[in-house]
DSSP file (Angstrom, degrees, kcal/mol; ACC not computed):
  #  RESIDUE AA STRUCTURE BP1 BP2  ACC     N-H-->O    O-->H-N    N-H-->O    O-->H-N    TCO  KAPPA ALPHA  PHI   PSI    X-CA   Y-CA   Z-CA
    1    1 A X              0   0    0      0, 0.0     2,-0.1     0, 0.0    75,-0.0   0.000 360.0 360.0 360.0 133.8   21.6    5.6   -4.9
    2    2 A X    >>  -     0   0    0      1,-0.1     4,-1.5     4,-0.0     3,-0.8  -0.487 360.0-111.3 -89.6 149.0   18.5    6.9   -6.9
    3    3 A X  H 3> S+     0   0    0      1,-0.3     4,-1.2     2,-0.2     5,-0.1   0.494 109.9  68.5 -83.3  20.4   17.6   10.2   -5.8
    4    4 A X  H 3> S+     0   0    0      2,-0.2     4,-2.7     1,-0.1    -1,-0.3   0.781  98.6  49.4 -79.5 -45.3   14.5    9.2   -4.3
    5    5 A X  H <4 S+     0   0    0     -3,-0.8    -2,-0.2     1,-0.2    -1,-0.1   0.897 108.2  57.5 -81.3 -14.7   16.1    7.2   -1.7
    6    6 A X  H  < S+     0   0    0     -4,-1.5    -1,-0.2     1,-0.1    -2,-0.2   0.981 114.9  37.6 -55.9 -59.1   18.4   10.5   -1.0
    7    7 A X  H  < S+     0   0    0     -4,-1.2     2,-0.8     1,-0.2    -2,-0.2   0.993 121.3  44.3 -64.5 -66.4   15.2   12.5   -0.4
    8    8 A X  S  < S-     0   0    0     -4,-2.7    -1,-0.2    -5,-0.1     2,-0.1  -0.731  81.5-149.6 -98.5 123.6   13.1    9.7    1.6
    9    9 A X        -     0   0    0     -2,-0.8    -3,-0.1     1,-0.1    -2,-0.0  -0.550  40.0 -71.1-100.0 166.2   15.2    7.7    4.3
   10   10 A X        -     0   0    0     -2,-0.1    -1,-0.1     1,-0.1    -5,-0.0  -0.167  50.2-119.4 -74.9 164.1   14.4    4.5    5.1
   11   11 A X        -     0   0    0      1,-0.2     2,-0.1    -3,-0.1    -1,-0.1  -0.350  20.4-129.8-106.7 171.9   11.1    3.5    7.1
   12   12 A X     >  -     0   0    0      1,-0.1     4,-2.1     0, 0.0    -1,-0.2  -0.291  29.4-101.9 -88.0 173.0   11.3    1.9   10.2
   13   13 A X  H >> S+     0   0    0      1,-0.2     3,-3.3     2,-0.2     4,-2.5   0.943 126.0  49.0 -61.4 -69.9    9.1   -1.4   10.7
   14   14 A X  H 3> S+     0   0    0      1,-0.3     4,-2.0     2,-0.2    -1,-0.2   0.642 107.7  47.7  14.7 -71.7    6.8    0.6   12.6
   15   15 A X  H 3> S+     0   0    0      2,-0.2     4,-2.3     1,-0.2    -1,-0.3   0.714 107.8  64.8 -80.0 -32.6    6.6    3.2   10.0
   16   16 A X  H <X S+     0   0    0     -3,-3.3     4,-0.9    -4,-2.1    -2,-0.2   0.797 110.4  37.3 -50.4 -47.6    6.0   -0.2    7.4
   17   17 A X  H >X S+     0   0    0     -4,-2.5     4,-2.9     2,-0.2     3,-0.9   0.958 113.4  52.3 -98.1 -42.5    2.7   -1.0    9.1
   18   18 A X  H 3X S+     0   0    0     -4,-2.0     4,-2.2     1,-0.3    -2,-0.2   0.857 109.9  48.0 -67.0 -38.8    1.4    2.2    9.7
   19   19 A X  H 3X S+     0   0    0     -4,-2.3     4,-0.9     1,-0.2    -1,-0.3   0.610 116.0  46.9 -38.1 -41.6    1.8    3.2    6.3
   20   20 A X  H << S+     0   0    0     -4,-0.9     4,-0.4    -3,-0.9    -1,-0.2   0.598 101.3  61.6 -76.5 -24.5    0.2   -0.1    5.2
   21   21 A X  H >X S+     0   0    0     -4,-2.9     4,-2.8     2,-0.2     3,-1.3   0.909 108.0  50.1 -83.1 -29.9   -2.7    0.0    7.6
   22   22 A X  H 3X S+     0   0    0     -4,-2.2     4,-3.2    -5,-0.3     5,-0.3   0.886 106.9  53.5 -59.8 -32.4   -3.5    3.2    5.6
   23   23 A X  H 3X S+     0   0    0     -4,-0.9     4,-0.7     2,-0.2    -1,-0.3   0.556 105.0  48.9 -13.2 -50.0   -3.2    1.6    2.8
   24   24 A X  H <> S+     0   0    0     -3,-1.3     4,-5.6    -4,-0.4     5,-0.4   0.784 108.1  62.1 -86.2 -49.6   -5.5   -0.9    3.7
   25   25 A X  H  X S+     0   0    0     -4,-2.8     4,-1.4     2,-0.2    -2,-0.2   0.895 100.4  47.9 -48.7 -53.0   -7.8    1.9    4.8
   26   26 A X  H >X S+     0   0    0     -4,-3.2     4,-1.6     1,-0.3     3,-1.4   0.998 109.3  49.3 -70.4 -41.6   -8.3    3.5    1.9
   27   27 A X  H 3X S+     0   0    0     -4,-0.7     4,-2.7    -5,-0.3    -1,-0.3   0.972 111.4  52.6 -43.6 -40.3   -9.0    0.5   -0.1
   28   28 A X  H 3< S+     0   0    0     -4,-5.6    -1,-0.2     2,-0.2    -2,-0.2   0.902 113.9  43.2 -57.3 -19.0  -11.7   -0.6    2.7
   29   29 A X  H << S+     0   0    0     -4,-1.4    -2,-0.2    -3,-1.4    -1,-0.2   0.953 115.3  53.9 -91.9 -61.5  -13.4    3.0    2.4
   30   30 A X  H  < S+     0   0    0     -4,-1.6     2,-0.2    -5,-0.2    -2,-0.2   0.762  88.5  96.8  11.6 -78.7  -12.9    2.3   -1.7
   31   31 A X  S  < S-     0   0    0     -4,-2.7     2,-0.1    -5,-0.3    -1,-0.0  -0.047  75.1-143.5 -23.8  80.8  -14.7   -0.7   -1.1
   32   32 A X        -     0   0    0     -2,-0.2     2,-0.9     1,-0.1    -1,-0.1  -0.430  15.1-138.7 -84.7 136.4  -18.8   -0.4   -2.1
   33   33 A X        -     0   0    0     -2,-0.1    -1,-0.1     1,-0.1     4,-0.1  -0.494  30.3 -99.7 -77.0 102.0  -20.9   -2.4    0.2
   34   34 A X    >   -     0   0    0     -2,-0.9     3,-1.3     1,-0.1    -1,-0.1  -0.067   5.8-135.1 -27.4 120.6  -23.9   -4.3   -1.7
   35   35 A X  T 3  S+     0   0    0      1,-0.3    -1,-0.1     3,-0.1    -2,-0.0   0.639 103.9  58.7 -51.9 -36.6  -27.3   -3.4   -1.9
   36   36 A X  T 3  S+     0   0    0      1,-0.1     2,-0.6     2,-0.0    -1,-0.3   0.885  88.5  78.5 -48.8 -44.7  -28.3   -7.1   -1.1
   37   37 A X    <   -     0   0    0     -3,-1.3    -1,-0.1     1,-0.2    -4,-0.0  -0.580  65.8-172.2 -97.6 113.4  -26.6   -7.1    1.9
   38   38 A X        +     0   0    0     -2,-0.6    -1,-0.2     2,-0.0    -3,-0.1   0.759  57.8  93.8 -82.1  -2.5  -28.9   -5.2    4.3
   39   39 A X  S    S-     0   0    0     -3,-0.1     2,-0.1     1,-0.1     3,-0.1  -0.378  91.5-101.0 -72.3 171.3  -26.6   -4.9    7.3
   40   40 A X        -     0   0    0      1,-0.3    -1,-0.1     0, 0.0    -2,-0.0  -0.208  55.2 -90.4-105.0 169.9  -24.4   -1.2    7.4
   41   41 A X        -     0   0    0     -2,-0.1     2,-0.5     1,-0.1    -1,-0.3  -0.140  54.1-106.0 -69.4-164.8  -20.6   -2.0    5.9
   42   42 A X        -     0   0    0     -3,-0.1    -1,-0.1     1,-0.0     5,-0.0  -0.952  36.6 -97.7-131.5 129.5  -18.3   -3.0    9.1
   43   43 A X    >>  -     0   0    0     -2,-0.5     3,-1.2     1,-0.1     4,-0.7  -0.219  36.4-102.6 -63.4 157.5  -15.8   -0.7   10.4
   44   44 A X  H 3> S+     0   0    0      1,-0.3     4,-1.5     2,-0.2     3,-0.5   0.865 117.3  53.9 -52.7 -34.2  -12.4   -1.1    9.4
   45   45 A X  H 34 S+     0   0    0      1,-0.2    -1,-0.3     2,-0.1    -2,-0.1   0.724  99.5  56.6 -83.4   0.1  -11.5   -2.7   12.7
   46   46 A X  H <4 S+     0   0    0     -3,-1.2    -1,-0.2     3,-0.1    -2,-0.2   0.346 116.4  39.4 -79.4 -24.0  -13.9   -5.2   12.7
   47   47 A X  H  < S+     0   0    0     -4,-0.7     2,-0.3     1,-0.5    -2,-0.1   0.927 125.1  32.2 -84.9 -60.6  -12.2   -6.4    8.9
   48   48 A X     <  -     0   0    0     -4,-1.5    -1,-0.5    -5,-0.2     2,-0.2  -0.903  64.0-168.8-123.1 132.2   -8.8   -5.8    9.8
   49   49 A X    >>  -     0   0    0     -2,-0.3     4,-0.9     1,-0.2     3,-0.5  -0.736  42.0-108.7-129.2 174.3   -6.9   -6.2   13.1
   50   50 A X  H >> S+     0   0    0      1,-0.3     4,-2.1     2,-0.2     3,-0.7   0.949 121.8  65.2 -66.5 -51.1   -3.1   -4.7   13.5
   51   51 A X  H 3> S+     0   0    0      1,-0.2     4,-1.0     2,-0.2    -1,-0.3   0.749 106.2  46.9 -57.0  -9.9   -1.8   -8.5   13.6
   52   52 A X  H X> S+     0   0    0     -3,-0.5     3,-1.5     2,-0.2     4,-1.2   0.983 112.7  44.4 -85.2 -52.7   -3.3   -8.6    9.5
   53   53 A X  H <X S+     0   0    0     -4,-0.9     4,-2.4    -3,-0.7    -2,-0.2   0.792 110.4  54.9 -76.8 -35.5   -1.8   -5.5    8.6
   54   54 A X  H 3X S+     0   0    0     -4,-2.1     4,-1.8     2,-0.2    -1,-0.3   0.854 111.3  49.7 -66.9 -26.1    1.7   -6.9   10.6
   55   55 A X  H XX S+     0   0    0     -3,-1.5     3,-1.7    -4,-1.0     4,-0.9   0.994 108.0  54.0 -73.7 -52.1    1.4  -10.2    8.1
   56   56 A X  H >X S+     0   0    0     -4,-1.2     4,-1.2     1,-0.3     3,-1.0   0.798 108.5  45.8 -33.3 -78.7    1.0   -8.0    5.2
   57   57 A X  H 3X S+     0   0    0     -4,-2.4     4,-2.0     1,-0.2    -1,-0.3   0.699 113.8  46.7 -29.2 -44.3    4.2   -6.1    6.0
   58   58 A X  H <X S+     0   0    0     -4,-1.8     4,-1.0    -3,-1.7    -2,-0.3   0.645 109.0  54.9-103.8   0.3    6.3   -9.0    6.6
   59   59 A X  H <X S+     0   0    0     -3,-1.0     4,-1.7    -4,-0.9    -1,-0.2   0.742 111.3  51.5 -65.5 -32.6    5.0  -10.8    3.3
   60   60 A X  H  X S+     0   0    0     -4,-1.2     4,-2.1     2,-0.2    -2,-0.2   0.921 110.9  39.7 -42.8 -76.9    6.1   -7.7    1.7
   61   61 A X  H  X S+     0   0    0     -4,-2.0     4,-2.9     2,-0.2     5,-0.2   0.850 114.7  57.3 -76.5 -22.0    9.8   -7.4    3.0
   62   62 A X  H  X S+     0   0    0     -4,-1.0     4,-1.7    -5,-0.2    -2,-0.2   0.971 111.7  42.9 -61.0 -71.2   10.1  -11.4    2.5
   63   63 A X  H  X S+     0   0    0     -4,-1.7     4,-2.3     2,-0.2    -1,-0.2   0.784 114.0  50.2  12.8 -76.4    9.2  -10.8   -1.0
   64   64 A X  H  X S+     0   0    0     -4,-2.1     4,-2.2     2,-0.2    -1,-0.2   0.970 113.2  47.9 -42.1 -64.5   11.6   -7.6   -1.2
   65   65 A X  H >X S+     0   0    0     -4,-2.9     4,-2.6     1,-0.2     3,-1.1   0.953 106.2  57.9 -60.5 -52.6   14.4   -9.6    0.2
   66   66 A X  H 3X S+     0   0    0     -4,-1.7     4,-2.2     1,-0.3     5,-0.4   0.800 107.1  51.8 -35.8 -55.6   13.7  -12.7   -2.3
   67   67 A X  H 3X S+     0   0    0     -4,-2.3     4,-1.9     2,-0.2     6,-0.8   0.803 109.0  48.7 -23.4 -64.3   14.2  -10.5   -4.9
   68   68 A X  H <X S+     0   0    0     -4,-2.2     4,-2.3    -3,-1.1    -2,-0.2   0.965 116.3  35.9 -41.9 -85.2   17.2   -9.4   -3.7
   69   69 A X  H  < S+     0   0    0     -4,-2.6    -2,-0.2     2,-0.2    -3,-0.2   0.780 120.7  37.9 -47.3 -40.4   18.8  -12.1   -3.1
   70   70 A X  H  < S+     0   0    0     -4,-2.2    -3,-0.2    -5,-0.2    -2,-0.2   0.783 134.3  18.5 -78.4 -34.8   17.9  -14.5   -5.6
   71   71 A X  H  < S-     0   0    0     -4,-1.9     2,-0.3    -5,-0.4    -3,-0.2   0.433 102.3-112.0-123.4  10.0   17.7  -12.3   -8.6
   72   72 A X     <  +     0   0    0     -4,-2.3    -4,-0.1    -6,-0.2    -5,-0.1  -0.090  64.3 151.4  90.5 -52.3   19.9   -8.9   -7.5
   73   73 A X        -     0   0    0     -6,-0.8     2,-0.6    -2,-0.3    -1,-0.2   0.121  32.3-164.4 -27.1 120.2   17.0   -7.0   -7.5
   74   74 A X        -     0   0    0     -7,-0.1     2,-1.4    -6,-0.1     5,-0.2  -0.951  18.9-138.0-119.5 115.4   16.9   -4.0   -5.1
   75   75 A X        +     0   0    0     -2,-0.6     2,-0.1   -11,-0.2    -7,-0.0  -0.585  35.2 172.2 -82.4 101.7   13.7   -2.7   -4.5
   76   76 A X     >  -     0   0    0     -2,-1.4     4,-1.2     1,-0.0     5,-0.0  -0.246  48.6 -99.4 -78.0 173.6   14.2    1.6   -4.6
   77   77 A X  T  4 S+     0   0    0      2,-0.2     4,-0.3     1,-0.1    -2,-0.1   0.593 122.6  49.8 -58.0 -21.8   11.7    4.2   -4.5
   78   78 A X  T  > S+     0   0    0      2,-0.2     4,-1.1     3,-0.1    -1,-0.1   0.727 114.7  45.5 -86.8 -44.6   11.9    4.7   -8.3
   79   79 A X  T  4 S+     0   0    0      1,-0.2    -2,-0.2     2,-0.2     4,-0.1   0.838 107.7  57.0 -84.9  -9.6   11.6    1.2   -8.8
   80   80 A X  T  < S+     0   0    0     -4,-1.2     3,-0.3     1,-0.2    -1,-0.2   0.805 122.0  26.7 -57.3 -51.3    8.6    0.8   -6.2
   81   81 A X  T >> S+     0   0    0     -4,-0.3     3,-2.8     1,-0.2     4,-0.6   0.549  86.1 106.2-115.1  18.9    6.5    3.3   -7.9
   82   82 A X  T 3< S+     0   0    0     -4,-1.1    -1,-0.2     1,-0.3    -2,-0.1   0.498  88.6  49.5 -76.8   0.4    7.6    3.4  -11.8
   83   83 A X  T 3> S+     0   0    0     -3,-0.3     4,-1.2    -4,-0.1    -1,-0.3   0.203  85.9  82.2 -75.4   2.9    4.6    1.7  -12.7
   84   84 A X  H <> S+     0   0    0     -3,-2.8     4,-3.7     1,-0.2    -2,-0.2   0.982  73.9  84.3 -70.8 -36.9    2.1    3.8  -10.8
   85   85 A X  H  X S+     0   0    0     -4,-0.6     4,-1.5     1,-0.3     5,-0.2   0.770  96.8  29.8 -53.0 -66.0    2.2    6.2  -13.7
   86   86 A X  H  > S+     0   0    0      1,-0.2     4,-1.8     2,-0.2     5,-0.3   0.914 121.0  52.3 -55.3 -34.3   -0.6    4.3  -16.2
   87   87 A X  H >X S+     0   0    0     -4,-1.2     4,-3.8     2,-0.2     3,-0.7   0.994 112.4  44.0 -70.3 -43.6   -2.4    3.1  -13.5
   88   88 A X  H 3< S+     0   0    0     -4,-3.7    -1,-0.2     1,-0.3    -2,-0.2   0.931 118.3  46.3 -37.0 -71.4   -2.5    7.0  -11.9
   89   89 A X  H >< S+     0   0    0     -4,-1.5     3,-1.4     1,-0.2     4,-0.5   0.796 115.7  46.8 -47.0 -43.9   -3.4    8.3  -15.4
   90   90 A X  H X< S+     0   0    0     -4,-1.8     3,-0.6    -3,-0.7     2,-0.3   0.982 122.5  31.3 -79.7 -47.0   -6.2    5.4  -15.8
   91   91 A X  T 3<>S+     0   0    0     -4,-3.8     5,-0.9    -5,-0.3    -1,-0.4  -0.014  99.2  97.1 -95.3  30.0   -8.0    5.6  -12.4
   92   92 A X  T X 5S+     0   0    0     -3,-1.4     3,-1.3    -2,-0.3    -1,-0.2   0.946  78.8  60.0 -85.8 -45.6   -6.9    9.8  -12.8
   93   93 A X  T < 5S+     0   0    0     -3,-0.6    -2,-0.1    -4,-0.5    -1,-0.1   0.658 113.6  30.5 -35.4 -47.8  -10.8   10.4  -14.3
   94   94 A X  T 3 5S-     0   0    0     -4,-0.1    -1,-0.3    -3,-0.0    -2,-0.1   0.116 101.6-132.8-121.8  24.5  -12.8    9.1  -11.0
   95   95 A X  T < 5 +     0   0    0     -3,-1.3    -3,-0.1     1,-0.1    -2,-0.1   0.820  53.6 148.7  21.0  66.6  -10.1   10.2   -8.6
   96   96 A X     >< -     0   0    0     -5,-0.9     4,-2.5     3,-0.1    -1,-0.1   0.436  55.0 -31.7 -94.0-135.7  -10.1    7.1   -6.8
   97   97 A X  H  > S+     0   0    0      2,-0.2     4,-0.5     3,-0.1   -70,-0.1   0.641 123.6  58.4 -77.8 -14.6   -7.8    4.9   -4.9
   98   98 A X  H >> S+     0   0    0      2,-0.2     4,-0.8    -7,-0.2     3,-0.7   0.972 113.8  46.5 -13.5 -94.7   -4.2    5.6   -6.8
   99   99 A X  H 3> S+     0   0    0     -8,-0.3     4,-2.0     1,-0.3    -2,-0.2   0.740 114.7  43.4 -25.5 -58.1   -4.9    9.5   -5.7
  100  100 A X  H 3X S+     0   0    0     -4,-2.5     4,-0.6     1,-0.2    -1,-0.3   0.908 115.5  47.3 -80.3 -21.7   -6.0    8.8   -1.8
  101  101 A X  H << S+     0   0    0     -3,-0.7    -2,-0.2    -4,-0.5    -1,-0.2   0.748 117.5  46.5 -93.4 -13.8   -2.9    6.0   -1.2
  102  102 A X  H >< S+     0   0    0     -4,-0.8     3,-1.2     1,-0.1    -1,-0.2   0.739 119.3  42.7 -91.2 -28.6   -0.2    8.9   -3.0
  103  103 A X  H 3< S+     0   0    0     -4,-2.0    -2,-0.2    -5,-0.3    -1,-0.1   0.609 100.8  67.9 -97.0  19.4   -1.9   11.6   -0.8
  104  104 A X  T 3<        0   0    0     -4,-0.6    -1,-0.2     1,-0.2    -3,-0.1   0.437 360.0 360.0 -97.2   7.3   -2.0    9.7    2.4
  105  105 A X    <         0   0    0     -3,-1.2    -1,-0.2    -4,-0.1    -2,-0.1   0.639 360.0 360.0 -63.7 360.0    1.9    9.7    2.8
């Protein structure tokens, strides 16, 4: 056990979507609306309803499990985010979307 997954126990589904509709969120607020387009940007519920965010999640752990099963893989916490580091460092400059999805835990 990596000591990530000592520290952070495992989510519930629940805890899976909520975590992902924030997720979602920041990227939508991320998201710049076009100058073309004269109508005001669309709330996030209007974009995205809970049933999207629930497909999301179970495309996710189907994924997770496939892994698992077919190649051994077990997707930890360490291995979940060991790539964030260049992306962090690249998008670290305009303290963008990398920065709000680590500080929305």
């Amino acid at each position: 056990m990596d000591e990530l997954e000592e520290v952070i126990p495992s989510l519930t589904y629940e805890e899976r979507v909520a975590c992902q509709e924030k997720i979602e969120r920041i990227y939508w607020n991320h998201r710049i609306w076009p100058k073309e387009n004269p109508a005001p940007k669309p709330s996030f519920e209007s974009v995205m309803s809970r049933s999207q965010v629930k497909e999301k999640v179970n495309d996710i752990l189907q994924k997770t499990n496939a892994l698992e099963m077919k190649w051994g893989i077990v997707m930890s916490g360490k291995r979940a985010t060991a790539g964030d580091e260049p992306y962090c460092a690249q998008h670290e400059k305009t303290g963008d979307i990398a920065e709000d999805i680590q500080c929305s835990g």
